[in-house]
DRENDO-1510 file (C-alpha; in Angstrom, 1 decimal, always signed):
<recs>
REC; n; res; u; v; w
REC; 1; UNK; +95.9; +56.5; +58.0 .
REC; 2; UNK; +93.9; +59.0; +60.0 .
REC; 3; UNK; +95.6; +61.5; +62.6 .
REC; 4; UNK; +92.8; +62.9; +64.6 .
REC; 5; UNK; +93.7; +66.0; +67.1 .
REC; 6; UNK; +91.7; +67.1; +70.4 .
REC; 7; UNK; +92.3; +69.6; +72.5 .
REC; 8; UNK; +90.8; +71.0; +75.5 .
REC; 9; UNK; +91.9; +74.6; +76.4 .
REC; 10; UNK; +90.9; +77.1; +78.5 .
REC; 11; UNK; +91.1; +80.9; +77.8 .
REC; 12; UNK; +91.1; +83.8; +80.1 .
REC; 13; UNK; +88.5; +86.7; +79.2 .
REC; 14; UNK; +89.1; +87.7; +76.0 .
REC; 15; UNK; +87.1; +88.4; +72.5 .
REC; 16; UNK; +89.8; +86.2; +70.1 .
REC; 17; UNK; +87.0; +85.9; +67.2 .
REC; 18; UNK; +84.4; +88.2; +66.7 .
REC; 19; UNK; +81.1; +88.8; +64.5 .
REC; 20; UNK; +80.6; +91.7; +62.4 .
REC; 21; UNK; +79.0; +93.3; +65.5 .
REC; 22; UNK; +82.2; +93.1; +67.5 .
REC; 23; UNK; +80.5; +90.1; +69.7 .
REC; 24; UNK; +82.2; +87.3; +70.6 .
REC; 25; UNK; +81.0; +84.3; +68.3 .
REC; 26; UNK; +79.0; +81.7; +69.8 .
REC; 27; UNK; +76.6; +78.7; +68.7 .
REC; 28; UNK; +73.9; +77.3; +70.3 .
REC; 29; UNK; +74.8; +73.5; +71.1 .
REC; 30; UNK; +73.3; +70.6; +74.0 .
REC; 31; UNK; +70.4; +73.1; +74.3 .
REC; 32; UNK; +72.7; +76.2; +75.4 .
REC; 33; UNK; +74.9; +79.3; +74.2 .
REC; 34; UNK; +78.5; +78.3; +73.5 .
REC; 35; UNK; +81.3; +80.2; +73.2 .
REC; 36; UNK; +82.8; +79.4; +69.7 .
REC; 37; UNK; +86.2; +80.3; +67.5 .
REC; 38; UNK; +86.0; +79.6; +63.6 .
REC; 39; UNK; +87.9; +76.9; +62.3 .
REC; 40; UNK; +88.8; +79.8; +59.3 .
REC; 41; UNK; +90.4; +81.7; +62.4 .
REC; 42; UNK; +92.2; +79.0; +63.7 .
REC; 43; UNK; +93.5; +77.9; +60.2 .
REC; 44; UNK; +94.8; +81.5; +60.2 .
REC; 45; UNK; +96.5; +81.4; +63.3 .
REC; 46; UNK; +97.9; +77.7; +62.4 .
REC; 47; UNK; +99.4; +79.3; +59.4 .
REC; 48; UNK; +100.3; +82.2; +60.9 .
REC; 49; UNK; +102.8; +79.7; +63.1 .
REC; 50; UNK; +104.4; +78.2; +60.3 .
REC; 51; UNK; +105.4; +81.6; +59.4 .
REC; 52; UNK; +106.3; +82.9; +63.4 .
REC; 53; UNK; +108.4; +79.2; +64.4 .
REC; 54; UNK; +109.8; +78.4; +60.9 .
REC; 55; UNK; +108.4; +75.4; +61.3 .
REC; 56; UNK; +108.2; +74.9; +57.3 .
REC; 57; UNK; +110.5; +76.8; +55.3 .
REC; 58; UNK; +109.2; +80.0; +53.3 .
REC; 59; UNK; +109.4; +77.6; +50.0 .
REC; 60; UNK; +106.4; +75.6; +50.9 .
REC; 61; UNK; +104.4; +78.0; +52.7 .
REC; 62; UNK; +101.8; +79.5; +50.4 .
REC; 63; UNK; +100.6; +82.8; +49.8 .
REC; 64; UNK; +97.1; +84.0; +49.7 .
REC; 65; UNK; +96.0; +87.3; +48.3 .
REC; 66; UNK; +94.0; +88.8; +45.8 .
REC; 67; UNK; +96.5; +91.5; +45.1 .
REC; 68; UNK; +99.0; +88.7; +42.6 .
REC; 69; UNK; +99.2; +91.3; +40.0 .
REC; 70; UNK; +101.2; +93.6; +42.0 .
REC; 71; UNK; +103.7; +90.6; +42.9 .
REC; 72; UNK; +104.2; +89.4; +39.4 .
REC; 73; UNK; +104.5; +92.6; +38.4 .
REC; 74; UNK; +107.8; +93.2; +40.9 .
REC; 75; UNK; +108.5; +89.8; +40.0 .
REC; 76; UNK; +108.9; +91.2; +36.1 .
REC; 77; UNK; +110.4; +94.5; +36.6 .
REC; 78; UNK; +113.3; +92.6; +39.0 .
REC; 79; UNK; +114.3; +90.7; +36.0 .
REC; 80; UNK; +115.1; +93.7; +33.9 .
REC; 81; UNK; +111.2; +94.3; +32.3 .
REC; 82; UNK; +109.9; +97.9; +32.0 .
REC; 83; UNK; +108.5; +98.8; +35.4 .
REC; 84; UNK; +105.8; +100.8; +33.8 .
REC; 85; UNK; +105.1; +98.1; +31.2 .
REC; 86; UNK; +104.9; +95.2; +33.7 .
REC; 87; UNK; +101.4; +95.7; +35.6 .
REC; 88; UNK; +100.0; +95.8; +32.0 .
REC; 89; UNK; +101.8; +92.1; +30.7 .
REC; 90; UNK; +100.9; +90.5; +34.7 .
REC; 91; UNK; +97.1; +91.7; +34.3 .
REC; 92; UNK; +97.1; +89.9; +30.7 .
REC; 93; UNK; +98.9; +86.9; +31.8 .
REC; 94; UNK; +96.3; +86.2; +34.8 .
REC; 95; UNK; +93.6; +87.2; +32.3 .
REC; 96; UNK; +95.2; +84.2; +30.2 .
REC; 97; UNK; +94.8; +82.2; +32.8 .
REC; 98; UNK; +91.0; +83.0; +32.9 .
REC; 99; UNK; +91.8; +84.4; +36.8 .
REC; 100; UNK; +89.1; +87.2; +36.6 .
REC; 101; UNK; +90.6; +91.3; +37.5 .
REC; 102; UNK; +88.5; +93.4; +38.9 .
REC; 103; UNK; +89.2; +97.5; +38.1 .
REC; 104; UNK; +91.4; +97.9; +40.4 .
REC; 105; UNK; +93.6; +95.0; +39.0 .
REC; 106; UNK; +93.5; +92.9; +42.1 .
REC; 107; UNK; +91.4; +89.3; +41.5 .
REC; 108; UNK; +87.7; +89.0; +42.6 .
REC; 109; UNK; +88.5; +86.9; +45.8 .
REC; 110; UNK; +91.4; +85.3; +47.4 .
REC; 111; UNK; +93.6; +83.8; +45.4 .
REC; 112; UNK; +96.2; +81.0; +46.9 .
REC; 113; UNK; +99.8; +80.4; +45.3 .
REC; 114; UNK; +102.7; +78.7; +46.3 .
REC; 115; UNK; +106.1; +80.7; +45.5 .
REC; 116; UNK; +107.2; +78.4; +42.9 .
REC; 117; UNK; +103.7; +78.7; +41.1 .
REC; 118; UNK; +104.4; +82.1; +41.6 .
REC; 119; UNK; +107.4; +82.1; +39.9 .
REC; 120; UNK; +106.0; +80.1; +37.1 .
REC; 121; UNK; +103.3; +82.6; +36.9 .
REC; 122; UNK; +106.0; +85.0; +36.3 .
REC; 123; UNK; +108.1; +83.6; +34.2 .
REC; 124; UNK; +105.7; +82.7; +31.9 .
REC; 125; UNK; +104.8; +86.5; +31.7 .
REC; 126; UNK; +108.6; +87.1; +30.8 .
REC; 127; UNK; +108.9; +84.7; +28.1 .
REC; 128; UNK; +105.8; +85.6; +26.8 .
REC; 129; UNK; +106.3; +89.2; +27.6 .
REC; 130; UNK; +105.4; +90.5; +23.5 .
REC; 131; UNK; +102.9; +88.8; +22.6 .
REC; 132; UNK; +101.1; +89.6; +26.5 .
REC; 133; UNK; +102.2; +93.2; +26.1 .
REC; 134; UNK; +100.9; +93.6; +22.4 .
REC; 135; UNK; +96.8; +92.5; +24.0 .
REC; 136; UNK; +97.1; +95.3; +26.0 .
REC; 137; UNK; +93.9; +96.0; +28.0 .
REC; 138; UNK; +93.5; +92.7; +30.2 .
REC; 139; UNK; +90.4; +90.3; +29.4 .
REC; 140; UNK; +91.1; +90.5; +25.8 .
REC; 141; UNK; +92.4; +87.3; +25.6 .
REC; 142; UNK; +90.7; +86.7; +22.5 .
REC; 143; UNK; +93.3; +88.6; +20.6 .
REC; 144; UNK; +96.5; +86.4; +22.0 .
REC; 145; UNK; +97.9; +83.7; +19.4 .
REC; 146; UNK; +96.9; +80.7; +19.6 .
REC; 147; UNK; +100.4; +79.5; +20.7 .
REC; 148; UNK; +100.0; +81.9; +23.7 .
REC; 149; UNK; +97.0; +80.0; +24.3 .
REC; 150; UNK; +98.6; +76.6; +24.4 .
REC; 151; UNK; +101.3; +77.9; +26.2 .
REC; 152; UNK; +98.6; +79.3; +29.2 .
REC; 153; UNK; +97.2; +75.9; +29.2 .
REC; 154; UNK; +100.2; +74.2; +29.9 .
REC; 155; UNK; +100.7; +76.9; +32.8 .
REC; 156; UNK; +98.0; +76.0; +33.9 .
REC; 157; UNK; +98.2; +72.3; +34.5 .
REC; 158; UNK; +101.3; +73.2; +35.9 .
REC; 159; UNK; +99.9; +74.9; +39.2 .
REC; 160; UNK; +100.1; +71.7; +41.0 .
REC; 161; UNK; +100.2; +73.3; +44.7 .
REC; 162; UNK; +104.4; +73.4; +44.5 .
REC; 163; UNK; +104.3; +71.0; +47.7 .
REC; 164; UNK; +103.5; +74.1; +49.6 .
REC; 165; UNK; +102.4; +72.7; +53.8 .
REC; 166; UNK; +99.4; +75.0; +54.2 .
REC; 167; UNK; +98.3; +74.3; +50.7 .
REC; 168; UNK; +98.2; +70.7; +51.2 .
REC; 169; UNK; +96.6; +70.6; +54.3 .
REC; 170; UNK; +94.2; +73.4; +53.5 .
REC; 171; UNK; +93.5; +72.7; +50.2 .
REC; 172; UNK; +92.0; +75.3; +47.8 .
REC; 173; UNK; +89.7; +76.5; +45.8 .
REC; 174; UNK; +90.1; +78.6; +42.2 .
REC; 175; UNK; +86.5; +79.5; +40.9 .
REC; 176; UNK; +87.8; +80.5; +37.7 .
REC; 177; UNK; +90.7; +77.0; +36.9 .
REC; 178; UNK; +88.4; +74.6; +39.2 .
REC; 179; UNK; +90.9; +72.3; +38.0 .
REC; 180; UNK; +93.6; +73.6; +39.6 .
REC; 181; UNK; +91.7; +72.9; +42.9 .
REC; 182; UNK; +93.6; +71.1; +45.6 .
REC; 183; UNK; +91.5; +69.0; +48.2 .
REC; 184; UNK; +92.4; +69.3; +52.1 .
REC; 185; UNK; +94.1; +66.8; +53.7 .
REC; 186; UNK; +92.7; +68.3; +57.0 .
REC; 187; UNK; +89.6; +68.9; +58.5 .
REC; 188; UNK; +89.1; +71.7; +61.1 .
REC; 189; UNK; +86.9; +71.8; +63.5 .
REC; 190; UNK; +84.8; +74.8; +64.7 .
REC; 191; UNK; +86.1; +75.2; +68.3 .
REC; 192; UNK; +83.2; +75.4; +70.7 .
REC; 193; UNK; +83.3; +75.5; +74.9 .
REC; 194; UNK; +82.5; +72.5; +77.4 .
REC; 195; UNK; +80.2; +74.6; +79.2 .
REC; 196; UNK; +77.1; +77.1; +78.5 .
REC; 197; UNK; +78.8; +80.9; +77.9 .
REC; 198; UNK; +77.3; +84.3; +78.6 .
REC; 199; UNK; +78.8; +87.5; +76.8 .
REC; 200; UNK; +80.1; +89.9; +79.3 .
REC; 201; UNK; +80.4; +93.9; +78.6 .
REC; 202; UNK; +83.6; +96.0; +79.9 .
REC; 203; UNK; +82.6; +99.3; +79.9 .
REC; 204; UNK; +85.6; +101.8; +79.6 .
REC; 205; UNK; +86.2; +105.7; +79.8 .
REC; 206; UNK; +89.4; +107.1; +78.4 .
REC; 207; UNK; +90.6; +111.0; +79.3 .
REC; 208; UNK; +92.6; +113.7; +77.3 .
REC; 209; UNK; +96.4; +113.8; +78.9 .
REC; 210; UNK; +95.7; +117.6; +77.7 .
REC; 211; UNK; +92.4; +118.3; +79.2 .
REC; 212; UNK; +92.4; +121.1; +81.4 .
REC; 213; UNK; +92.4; +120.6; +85.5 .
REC; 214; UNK; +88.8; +121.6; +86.0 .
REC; 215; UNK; +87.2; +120.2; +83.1 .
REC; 216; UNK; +85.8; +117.3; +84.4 .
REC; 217; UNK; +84.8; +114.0; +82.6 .
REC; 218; UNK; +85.9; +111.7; +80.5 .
REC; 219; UNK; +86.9; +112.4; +76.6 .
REC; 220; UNK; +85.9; +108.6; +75.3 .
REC; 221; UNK; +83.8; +106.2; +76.7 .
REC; 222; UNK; +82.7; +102.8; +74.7 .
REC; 223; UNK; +82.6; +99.5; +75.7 .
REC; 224; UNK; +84.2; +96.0; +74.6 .
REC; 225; UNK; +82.4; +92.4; +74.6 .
REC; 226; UNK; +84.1; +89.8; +76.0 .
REC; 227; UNK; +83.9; +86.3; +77.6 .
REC; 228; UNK; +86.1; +83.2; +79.2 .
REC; 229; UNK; +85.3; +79.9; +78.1 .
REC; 230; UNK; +87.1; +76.1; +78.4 .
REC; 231; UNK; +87.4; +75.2; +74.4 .
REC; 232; UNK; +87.1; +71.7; +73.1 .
REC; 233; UNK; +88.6; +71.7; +69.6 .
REC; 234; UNK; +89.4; +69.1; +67.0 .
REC; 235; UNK; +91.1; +68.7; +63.4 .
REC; 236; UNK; +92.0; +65.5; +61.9 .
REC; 237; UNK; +94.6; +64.5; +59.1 .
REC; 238; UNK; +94.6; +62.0; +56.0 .
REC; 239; UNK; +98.2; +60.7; +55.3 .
REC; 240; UNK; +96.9; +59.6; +51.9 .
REC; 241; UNK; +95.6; +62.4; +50.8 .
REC; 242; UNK; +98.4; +64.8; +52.0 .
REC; 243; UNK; +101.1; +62.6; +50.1 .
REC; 244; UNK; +99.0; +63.5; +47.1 .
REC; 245; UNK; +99.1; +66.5; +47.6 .
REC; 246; UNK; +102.5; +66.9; +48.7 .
REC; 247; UNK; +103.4; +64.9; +45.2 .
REC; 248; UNK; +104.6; +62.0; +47.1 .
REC; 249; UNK; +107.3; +63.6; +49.1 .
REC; 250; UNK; +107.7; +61.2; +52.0 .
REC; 251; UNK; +110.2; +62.7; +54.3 .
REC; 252; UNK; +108.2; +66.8; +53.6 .
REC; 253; UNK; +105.1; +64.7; +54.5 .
REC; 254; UNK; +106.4; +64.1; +58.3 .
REC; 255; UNK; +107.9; +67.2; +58.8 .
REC; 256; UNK; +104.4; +68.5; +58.0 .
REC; 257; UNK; +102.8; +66.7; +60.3 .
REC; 258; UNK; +104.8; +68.0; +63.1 .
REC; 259; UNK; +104.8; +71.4; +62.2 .
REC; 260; UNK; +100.9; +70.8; +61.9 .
REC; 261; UNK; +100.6; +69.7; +65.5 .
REC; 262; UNK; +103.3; +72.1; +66.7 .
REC; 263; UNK; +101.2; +75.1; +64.8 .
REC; 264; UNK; +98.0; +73.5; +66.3 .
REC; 265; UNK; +99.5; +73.9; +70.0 .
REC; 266; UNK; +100.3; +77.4; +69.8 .
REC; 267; UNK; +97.6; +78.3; +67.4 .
REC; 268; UNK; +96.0; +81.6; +69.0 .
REC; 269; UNK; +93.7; +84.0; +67.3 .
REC; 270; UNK; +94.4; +87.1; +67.7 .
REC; 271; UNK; +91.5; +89.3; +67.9 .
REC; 272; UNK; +91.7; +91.6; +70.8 .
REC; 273; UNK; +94.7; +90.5; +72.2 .
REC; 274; UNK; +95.9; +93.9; +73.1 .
REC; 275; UNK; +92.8; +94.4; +75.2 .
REC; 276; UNK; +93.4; +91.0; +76.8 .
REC; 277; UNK; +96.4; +89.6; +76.1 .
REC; 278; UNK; +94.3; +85.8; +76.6 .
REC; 279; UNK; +97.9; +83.3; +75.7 .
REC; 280; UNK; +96.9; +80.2; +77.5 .
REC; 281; UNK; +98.5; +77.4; +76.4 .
REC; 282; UNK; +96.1; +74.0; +75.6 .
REC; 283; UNK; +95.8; +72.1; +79.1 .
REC; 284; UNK; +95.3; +68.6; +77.1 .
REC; 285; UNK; +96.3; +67.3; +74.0 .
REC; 286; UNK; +95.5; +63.8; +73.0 .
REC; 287; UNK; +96.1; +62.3; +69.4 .
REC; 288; UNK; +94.3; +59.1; +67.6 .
REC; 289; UNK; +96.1; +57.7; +64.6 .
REC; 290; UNK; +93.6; +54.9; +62.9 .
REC; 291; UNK; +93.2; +53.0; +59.8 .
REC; 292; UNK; +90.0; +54.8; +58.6 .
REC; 293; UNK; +87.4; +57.0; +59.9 .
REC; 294; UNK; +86.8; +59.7; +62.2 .
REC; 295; UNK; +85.1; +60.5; +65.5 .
REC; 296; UNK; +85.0; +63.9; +66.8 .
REC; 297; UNK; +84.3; +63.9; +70.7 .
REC; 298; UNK; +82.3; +67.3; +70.9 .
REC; 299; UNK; +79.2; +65.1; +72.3 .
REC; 300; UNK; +81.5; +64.8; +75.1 .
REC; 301; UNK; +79.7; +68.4; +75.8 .
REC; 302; UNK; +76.2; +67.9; +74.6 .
REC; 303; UNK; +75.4; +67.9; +78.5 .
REC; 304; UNK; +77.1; +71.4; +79.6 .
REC; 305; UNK; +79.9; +70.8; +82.2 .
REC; 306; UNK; +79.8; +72.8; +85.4 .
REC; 307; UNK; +82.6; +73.0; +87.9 .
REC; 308; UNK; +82.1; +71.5; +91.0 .
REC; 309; UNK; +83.9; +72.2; +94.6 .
REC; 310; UNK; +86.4; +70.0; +93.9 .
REC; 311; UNK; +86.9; +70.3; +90.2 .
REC; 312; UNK; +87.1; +73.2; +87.7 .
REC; 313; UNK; +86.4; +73.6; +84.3 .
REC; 314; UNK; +89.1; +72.2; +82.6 .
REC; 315; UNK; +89.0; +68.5; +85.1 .
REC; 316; UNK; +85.6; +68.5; +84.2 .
REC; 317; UNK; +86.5; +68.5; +80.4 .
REC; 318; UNK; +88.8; +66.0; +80.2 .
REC; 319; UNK; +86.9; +63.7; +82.7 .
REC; 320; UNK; +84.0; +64.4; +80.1 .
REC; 321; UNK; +86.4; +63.4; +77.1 .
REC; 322; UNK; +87.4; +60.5; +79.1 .
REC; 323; UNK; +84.1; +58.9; +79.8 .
REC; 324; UNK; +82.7; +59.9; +75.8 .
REC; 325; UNK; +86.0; +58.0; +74.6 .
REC; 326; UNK; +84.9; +55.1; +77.3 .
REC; 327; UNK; +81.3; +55.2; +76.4 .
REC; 328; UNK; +82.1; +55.1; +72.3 .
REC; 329; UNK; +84.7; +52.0; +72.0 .
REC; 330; UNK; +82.2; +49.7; +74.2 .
REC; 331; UNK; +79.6; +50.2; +71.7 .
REC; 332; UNK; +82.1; +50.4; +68.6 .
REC; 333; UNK; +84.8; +48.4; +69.8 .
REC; 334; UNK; +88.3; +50.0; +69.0 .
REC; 335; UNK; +89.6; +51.4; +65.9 .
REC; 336; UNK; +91.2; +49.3; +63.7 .
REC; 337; UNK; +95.3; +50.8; +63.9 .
REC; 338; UNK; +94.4; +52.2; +67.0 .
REC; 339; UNK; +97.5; +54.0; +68.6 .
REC; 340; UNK; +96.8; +57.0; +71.0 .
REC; 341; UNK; +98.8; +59.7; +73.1 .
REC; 342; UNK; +98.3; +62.0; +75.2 .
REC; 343; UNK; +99.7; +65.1; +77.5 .
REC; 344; UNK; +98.0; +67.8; +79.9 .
REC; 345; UNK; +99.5; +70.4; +82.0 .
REC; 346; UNK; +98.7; +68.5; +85.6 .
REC; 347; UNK; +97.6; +65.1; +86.0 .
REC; 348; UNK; +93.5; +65.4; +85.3 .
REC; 349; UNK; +92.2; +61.8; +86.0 .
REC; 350; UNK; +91.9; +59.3; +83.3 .
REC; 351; UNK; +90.3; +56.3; +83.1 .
REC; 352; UNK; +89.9; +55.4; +79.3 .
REC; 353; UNK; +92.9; +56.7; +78.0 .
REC; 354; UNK; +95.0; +56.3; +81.1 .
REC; 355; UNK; +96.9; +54.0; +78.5 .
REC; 356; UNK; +97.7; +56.8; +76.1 .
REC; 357; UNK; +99.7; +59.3; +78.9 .
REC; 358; UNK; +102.6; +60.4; +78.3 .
REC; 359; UNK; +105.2; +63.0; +79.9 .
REC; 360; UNK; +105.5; +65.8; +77.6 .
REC; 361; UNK; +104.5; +67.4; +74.6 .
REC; 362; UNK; +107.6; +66.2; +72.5 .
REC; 363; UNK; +107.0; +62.9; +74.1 .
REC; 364; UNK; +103.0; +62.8; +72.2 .
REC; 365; UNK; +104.8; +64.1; +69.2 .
REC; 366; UNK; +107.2; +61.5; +69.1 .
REC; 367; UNK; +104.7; +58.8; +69.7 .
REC; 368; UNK; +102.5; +59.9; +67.1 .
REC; 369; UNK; +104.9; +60.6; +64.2 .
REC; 370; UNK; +106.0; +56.7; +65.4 .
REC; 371; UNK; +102.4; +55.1; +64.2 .
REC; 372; UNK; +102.0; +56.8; +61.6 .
REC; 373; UNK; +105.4; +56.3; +60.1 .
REC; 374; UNK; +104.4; +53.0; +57.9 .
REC; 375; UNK; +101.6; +55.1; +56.2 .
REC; 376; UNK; +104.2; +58.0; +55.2 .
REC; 377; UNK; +106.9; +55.0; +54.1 .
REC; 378; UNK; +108.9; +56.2; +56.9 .
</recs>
């Protein structure tokens, strides 16, 4: 089945993801300049809630880095191995694995590992620990046995994901073992705002606490870009795929789901928060669980809303939302499985999906992890 998740949620000024000017990121969409947030940045900050709440324990959250060589490495030296030695032997045993080093012994990009391929990772080093130290310089894996080899191989096919929650949903991707890749269960949406967006500048002056009396002016001045902006945002979920990634593990597979709506909720870049400090809270959340496909309700927005006299931005979004949802299930008819839920901070009106209110946040949880239990064996 198909959990689909929108949001609408309005943040105060702030500059939560930027370009490599500093700007705010934006995207032209309905003919106009929109403020926009990466889905990489909100993955992040999704992640980065697992982590804060606990809401999946440290065993299945997965690690991304490209500095591997420096864990194994402890990893070795912990179990009794030469601390001097064990760089050497953890730079031969990703070299093994074909994982490309660069000088500095840290991988070419971003690799992503769950602990207990971690651990494997390392053990294998230990067992192996000889024959890895005798290569010596790493990427001369041409001069390993041939039972190394085989045993590497085996490793490899091993690196199954180790039912890690980010990994699953995430998926990855390994350039060099492209058979170790692990597709996403989830699909993230760019997050882009209801309404047409201008970048605004805050210029600032700061002043030396030591400057004398009569000097006058100040010591720094610069300036910050910045906007506020109503966000639609969406992600959806396939239960199929994440039990395949998540080797089956029924009862994991729910309690993945609701940490991924929970982490979705709260889900905050972070850029410039000390400048802004921008923690609103979404003002509607409304799920879809389906049979098959997907409909993202971003042409909700095509035509910019405004705020009117007696309705701000965010009424104006979900009224939008409302009448796109209206407008697509008289030409399409209902989804097949259709079940739906849906909370907000207020009571915005509803007319479409009047149907799918409910009181609270747990309460949409609830209902959701309820329809989609048959899919998850549950």
């Amino acid at each position: 089945m198909i959990l689909e998740l929108h949001i609408i949620q309005n943040f105060a000024p702030s500059n939560l993801n930027r370009d490599d000017t500093g700007s705010p990121k934006s995207c032209e969409f309905g003919g106009v300049r929109r403020a926009r947030i990466s889905s990489q940045a909100i993955k992040r900050a999704i992640r980065r809630e697992f982590q804060r709440q606990e809401l999946v324990p440290q065993e299945r959250r997965a690690i991304r880095s490209k500095r591997f060589v420096e864990a194994i490495a402890a990893g070795l030296a912990s179990a009794g191995r030469d601390a001097d030695r064990a760089r050497a032997v953890a730079e031969a045993g990703l070299a093994l694995l074909d994982i490309k080093l660069g000088q500095d012994g840290k991988s070419e990009y971003l690799l992503y590992f769950s602990p207990s391929e971690i651990r494997r990772i390392t053990d294998f080093c230990n067992d192996r620990w000889d024959a890895l130290a005798a290569a010596g310089a790493r990427g001369k894996k041409d001069q390993k046995d041939q039972a190394t080899k085989d045993l590497a191989k085996r490793l490899a096919e091993s690196l199954d994901g180790g039912k890690a929650a980010d990994l699953a949903l995430f998926g990855r991707m390994l350039a060099d073992l492209p058979e170790r890749n692990i597709d996403a269960a989830s699909q993230v949406a760019h997050a882009i705002s209801t309404h047409a967006v201008a970048t605004e500048f805050d210029y600032y002056t700061a002043v030396d606490d030591l400057k004398p009396e009569d000097t006058a002016g100040a010591d720094m001045i610069g300036h910050i870009e910045f906007n506020s902006a109503c966000y639609y945002r969406y992600a959806n979920l396939d239960t199929d795929q994440l039990l395949r990634n998540l080797q089956g593990d029924r009862e994991l597979a729910l309690q993945v789901v609701r940490a991924f709506l929970t982490a979705s909720r709260d889900a905050i870049p972070t850029g410039k928060q000390n400048s802004f400090a921008a923690h609103n809270p979404p003002a509607f959340l409304f799920t879809v669980v389906r049979n098959r496909g997907a409909w993202s309700l971003a042409n909700a927005f095509a035509r910019p809303v405004r705020p009117s006299s007696g309705e701000g931005l965010i009424e104006a979004s979900v009224a939008a939302l409302d009448q796109h949802w209206r407008d697509l299930t008289s030409v399409y008819g209902r989804p097949e499985g259709l079940r739906l839920a849906a909370c907000s901070v207020g009571e915005p009106r509803l007319d479409a999906l009047a149907e799918a209110r409910v009181s609270n946040f747990d309460e949409l949880v609830d209902r959701t992890l309820g329809a989609l239990a048959p899919s998850l064996g549950a």
